[in-house]
N, C-alpha and C positions, 0 to 999 in steps of 0.2 A: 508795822511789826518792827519791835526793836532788835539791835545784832544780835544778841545770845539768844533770843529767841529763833532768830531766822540760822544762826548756829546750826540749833538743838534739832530743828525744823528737817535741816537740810542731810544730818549724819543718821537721823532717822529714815528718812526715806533713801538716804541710797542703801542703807543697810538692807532695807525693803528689797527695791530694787537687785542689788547684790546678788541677793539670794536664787532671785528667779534670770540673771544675767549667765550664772554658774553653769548652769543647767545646758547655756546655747553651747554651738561647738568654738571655739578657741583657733583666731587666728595664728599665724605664725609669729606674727609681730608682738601677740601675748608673749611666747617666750622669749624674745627679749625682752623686754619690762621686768619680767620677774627675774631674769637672771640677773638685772640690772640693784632689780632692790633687793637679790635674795646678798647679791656681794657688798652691798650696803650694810645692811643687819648685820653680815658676820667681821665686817671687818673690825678689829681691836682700839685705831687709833678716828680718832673724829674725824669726819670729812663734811664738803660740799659737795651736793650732785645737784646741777639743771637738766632736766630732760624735758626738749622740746618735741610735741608731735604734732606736727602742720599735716592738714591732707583736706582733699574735696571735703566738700557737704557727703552725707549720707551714706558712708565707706564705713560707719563702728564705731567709730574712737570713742562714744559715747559708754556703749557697753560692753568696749574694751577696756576702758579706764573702772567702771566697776566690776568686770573680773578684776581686777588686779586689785579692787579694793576687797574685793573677797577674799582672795588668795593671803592676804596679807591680816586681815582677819584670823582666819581661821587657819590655815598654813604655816603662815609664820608669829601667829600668834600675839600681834601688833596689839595692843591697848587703847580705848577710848580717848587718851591722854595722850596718843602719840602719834595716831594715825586718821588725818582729819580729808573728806570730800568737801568741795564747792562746786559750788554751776554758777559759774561769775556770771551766766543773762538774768539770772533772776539778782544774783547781788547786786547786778548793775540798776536794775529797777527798782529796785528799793535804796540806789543811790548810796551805796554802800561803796565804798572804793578799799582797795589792802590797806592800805592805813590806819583808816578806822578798824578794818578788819584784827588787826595785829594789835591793838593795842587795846580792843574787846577781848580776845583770845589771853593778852597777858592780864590784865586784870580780872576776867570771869573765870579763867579755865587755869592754867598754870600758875597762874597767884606771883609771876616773877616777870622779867624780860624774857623774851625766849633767848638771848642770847646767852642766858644764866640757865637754861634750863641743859642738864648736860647729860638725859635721855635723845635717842635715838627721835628724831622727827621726821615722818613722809606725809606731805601737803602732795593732792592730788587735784589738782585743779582743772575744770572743764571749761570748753567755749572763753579762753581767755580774751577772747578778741570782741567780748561784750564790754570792757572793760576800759572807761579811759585809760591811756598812761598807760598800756597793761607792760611794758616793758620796766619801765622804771618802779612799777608794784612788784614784780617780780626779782628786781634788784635788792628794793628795800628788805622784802623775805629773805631772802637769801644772804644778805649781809648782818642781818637779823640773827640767823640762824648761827647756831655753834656745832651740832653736827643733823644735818639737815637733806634731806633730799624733796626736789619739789618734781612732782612733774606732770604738765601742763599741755594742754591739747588744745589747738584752735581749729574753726570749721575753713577758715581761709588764710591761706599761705601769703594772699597781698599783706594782712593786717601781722601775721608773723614774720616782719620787717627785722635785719638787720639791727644790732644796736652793738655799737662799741663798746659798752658798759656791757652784755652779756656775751660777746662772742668770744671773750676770755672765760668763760665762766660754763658755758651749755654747751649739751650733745643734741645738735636735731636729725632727727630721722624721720625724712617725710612715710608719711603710710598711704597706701596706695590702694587704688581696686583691686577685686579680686583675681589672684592669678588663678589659672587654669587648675594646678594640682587642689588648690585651696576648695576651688568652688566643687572639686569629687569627694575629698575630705568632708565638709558640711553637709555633701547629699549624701554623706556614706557610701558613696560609689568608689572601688576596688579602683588607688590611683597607681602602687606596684613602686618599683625602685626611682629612684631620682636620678634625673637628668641633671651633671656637675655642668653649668655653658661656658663655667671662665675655666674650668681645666681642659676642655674640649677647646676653646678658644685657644689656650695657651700650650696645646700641643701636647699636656701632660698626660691626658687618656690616649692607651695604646688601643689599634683595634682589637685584642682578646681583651680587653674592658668595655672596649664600647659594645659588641657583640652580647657579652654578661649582663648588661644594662636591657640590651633591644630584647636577649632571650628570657630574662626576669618581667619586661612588662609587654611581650607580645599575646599575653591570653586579656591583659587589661585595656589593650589598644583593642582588639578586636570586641571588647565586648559595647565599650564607646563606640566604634563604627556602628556595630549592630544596633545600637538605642538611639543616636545620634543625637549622643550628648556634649560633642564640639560645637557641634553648629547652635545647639542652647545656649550655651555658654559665650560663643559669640556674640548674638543675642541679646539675652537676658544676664549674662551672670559675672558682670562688674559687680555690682552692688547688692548687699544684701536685702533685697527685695521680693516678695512673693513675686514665681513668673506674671501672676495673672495680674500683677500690679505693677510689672518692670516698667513697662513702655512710658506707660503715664508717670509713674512716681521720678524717672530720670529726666521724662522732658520739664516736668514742675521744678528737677533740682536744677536744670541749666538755666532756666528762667531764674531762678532766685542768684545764683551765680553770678548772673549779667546783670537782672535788675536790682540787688539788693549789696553784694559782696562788691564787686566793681564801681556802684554808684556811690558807694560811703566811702572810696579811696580818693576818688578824682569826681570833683561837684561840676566839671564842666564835660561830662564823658556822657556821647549820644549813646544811651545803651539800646536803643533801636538799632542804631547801626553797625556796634557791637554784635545784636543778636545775628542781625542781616550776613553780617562777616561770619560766627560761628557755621550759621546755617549753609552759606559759600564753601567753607573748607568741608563740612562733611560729605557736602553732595560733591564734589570734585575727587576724581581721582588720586586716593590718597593727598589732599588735600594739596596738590603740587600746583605752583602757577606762582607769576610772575607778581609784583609789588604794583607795576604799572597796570597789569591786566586788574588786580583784586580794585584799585582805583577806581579802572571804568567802568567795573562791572557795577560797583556798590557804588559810585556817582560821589565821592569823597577823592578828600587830595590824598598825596602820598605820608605826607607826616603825620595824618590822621589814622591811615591804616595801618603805618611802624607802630604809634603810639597805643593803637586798640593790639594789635597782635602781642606788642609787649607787656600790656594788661594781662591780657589772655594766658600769656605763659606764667608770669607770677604769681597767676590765678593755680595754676597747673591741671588749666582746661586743655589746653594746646601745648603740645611740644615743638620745636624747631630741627627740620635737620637738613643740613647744607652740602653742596656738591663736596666731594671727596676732589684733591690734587695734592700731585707728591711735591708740588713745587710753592713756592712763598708768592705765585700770580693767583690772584683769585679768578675763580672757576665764573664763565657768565652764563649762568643757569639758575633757575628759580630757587628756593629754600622748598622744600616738602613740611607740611604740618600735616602729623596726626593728634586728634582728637587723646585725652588720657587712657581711654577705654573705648573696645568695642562698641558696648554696648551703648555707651553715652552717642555713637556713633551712630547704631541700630537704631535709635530713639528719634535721633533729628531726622533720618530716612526713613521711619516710618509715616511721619508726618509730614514730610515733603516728595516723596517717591515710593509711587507702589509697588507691593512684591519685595518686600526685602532678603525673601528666601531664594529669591534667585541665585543660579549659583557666580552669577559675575558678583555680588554684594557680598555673598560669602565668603570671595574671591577676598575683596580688599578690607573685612571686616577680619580676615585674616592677620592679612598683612597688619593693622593696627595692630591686631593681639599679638602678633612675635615683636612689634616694635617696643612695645608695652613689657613685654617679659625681659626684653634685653635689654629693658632702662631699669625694670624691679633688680632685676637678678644682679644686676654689674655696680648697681649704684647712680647715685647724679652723674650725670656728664659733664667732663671735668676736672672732674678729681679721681684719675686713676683710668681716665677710657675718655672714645671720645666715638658719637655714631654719626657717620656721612651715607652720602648715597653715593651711584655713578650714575650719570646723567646719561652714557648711552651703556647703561650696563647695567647690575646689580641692585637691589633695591637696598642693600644696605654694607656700608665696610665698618665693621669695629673697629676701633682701633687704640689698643690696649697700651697703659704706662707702659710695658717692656718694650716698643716699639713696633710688637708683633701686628700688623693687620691683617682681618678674616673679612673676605664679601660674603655676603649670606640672601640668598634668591629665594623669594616666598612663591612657588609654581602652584597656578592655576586649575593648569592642567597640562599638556604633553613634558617631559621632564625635558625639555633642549637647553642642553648645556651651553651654549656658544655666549650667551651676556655672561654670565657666570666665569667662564675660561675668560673672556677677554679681561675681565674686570680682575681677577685673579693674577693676570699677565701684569697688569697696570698697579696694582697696589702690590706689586715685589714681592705678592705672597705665599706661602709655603701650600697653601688648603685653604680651600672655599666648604661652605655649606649649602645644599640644596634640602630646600624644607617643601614638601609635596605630599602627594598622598599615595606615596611608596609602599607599596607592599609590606615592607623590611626594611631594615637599616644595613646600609652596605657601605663603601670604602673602592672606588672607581679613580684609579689618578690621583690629581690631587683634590679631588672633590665626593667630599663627604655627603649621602644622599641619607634624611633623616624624613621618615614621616612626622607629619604637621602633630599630632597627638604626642609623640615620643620624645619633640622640640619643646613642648607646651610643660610638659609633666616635670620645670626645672623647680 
């Protein structure tokens, strides 16, 4: 198949496509994309826009990039001439690279350079990490372009690599599993007001807000209890997956993660060992334990299991979080890794330990999901925040640009304040959060007591 063919091929079918993607419900991260291209279209003077969207396998970006190619369709009324899809794994199979692409497109379709073309252009590009070079393809586009928006999604954040050439040029915003309000939203289940965590963190909600907040969604906390639509959702409801097909379809996407995404970064990486180490951290409490211990356990030296963990995280299978200290000595206690999702979590312990419904798994399949929520909700870590643990305390201290830090205790079961108070004492903080399965939201000292449903709905 030659390019204008595979062209014509490719803006037919997602057209297709499109149509029946409209129909699904609309994650959150759709309206930013559109808000993104809708200020694009309206602006008067020419511009460049990169938008990058890194995230797992099998989290949407597929048919979230064609909402948006619908939306711009028919919404904002974007032209055949101006608004083009690709799925770079099948361009890449037919050996097609943006070069060739760009200069079929100006001699078949625009009849000029695109750099002469001085309508409005948005390139929607899928799976860019099928793509040799895909950084420097996306350069050339873009310096190409005279007023241009491209924006481009990869299934693995290793291959959406760093480039000096584009880190002056893109916006990336990784996309993530699904959060908790999101996954009531697509089941149409009543999710009620929004939980703000960085104005709760930052001290700016007073209790007759937080109160307005708990008394707006306590008939929708209760009706969750009664269906027990948390503990699903722990579960099953990272990804957008039929339940009756969560278990299996997650455990095939860590497999392809490790054996597929990880082994085309690094040609000499044991991805047995790899999997060996995933399967380690899930079954471990909250994935906590030593560098020396993960060694003997997994029969590997120690620079092999820095080097797999640090796979792992720029995979964004695994996160890192390190002891909390108010002083410039490093703390000697293990790092904690949670898994990106519950559920990816739920998945590896259904196949390695039985009974996942018990409620100690419930317990720490928790804990992943508020750790998870207070990495979506605040941003990468890093830039503007930072999440530690305390080693004889608190499962987690924020700790916010303003300098402000908040511990935050994910309770099991009995609410016993005393790691929470001490950890509070130690991080010079103003207010702790206790996330449990409270009745109500209340306001005790300095420690704020929020049911686990009411933390979730951010």
């Amino acid at each position: 198949m030659n390019t204008i063919d595979l062209i014509a091929r490719q803006q037919q079918i997602a057209m297709e496509k499109a149509r029946e993607a409209s129909k699904l419900g609309k994650r959150e991260y759709f309206g930013y994309l559109a808000d993104e291209c809708r200020l694009f279209l309206e602006a008067k003077a020419p511009e460049k826009k990169l938008l990058l969207v890194p995230g797992l396998r099998g989290i949407g970006k597929t048919t979230l990039l064609l909402q948006l190619y619908h939306y711009l369709q028919n919404d904002m009324k974007m032209g055949s001439r101006q608004l083009f899809f690709f799925t770079l794994d099948e361009m890449s199979g037919f050996e097609i690279d943006m070069k060739e692409l760009i200069a079929t497109m100006e001699r078949e379709l625009t009849n000029k350079p695109i750099a002469m073309v001085k309508e409005k252009l948005v390139f929607i590009l899928d799976e860019i990490h099928y793509a040799d070079d895909w950084d420097l393809g996306l350069k050339l586009l873009y310096d190409q372009g005279h007023d241009i928006l491209i924006i481009a999604s990869g299934s693995s954040s290793l291959k959406i690599k760093e480039s000096a050439d584009l880190a002056r040029r893109r916006t990336m915003k990784p996309m993530y599993p699904f959060q908790f309000r999101e996954y009531l939203e697509l089941h149409k289940v009543p999710s009620g007001a929004h939980f703000d965590l960085r104005g709760t963190l930052e001290g700016r909600k007073t209790a007759a807000q937080l109160k307005k907040v708990w008394d707006d969604n306590r008939e929708h906390v209760s009706f969750i209890r009664a269906h027990g639509i948390l503990e699903e959702y722990l579960i099953y409801g990272g990804f957008p997956f039929r339940k009756q097909d969560s278990i299996s379809s997650m455990q095939d996407l860590i497999s392809k993660i490790i054996h597929k995404d990880i082994e085309e970064v690094m040609e000499d990486v044991d991805s047995f060992m790899v999997e060996k180490l995933v399967n380690y951290l899930a079954v471990s409490r909250a994935g906590e334990t030593s560098i020396d211990n993960l060694s003997r356990k997994l029969g590997t030296s120690k620079p092999s299991v820095l080097k797999y963990l640090d796979l792992l995280e720029k995979a964004e299978l695994v996160f890192s979080v390190k002891p909390f200290s108010r002083s410039s000595v490093s703390v000697r206690a293990p790092t904690k890794y949670y898994l990106a999702s519950s559920s990816l979590k739920a998945a590896i312990l259904d196949r390695l330990v039985p009974d996942i419904h018990r409620s100690e798994t419930i317990g720490e399949l928790l804990e992943t999901a508020v750790f998870s929520s207070i990495r979506n909700n605040l941003g990468t870590a890093g830039v503007g925040h930072r999440v530690y643990y305390d080693p004889e305390g608190c499962d987690f201290i924020v700790s916010l640009e303003s300098g402000v830090s908040v511990p935050i205790e994910v309770k099991k079961g009995e609410e016993d304040s005393s790691q929470l108070s001490a950890s509070i004492k130690k991080a010079g903080a103003g207010m702790g959060i206790m996330i449990s399965s409270s009745r109500e939201a209340r306001s005790e000292g300095k420690i704020l007591y929020l049911p686990k449903e009411l933390f979730l709905l951010m």
